[in-house]
Structure formats: C-alpha cells, structure tokens
N, C-alpha and C positions, 0 to 999 in steps of 0.2 A: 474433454476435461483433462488438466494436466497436476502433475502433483506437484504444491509449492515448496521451495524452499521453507526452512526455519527461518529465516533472515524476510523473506518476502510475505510469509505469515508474523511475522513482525509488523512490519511496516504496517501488513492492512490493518492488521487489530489498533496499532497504533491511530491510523486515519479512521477508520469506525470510532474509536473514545472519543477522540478532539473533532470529531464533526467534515472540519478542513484543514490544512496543513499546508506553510510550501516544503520544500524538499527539504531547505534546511532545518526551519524547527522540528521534522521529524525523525531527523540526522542527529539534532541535536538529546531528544528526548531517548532514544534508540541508541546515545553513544556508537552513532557508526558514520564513515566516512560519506560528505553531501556526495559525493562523485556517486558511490556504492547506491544510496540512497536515490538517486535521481535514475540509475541503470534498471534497479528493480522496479522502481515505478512506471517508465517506461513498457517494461514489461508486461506488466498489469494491466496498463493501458490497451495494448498489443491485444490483451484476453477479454477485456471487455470490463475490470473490476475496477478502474479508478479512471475517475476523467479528471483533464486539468483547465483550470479556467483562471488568466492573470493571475499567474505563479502559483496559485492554491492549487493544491492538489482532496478530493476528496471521492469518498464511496457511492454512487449512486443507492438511494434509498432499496429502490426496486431492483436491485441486484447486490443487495450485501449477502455475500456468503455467508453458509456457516463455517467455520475453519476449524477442522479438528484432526492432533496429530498430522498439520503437513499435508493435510488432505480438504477439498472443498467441497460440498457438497452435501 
C-alpha cells in the first residue's frame, strides 16, 4: 500500500463521481495540466486503481478505495 498524493487523491475522487473520464475532462474539471493528469493516472494504473479502456479512463467497482487524508485504505 503506498500513500497518495493530494493531486492523485484528486484525480480518483474525481473518476469515482463522473463514473468514467478521459484524461482531459478530468484535467479539465481538476484545473490541472492533461500532461500532469495522464502521468498520475498512469500511476494508479501501475497500483491497480484505475483501468483505461478507448481513452476513458475509470474506477473499477470492486476495487474503489476508500481515500482518506492521502491515505487508501
């Protein structure tokens, strides 16, 4: 278990609300750079919390964390 950024506990809260996402609507919603945005998601990926399928990116049901203070778990 690793401890999230603020910026990457963004993101997922953001992807858990809107369901699916691609990089940039949640770039856009997030005011933060797609670059920034596509690196963390990646990331998440890496951990097992976001899978991407034709450019949407979203949560798997069965593995939404809970996200509290920067921590999962």
């Amino acid at each position: 278990m690793s401890k999230l950024s603020e910026e990457a506990c963004d993101v997922l809260e953001c992807l858990m609300a809107s369901g699916r996402n691609s990089a940039r609507g949640v770039a856009e919603v997030l005011q933060m750079s797609p670059a920034m945005v596509i690196e963390i998601l990646k990331k998440l990926e890496a951990e097992g919390l976001v899978t991407q399928l034709n450019g949407f990116w979203s949560v798997p049901e069965e593995k939404t964390p809970e996200v509290k203070n920067g921590k999962r778990g």
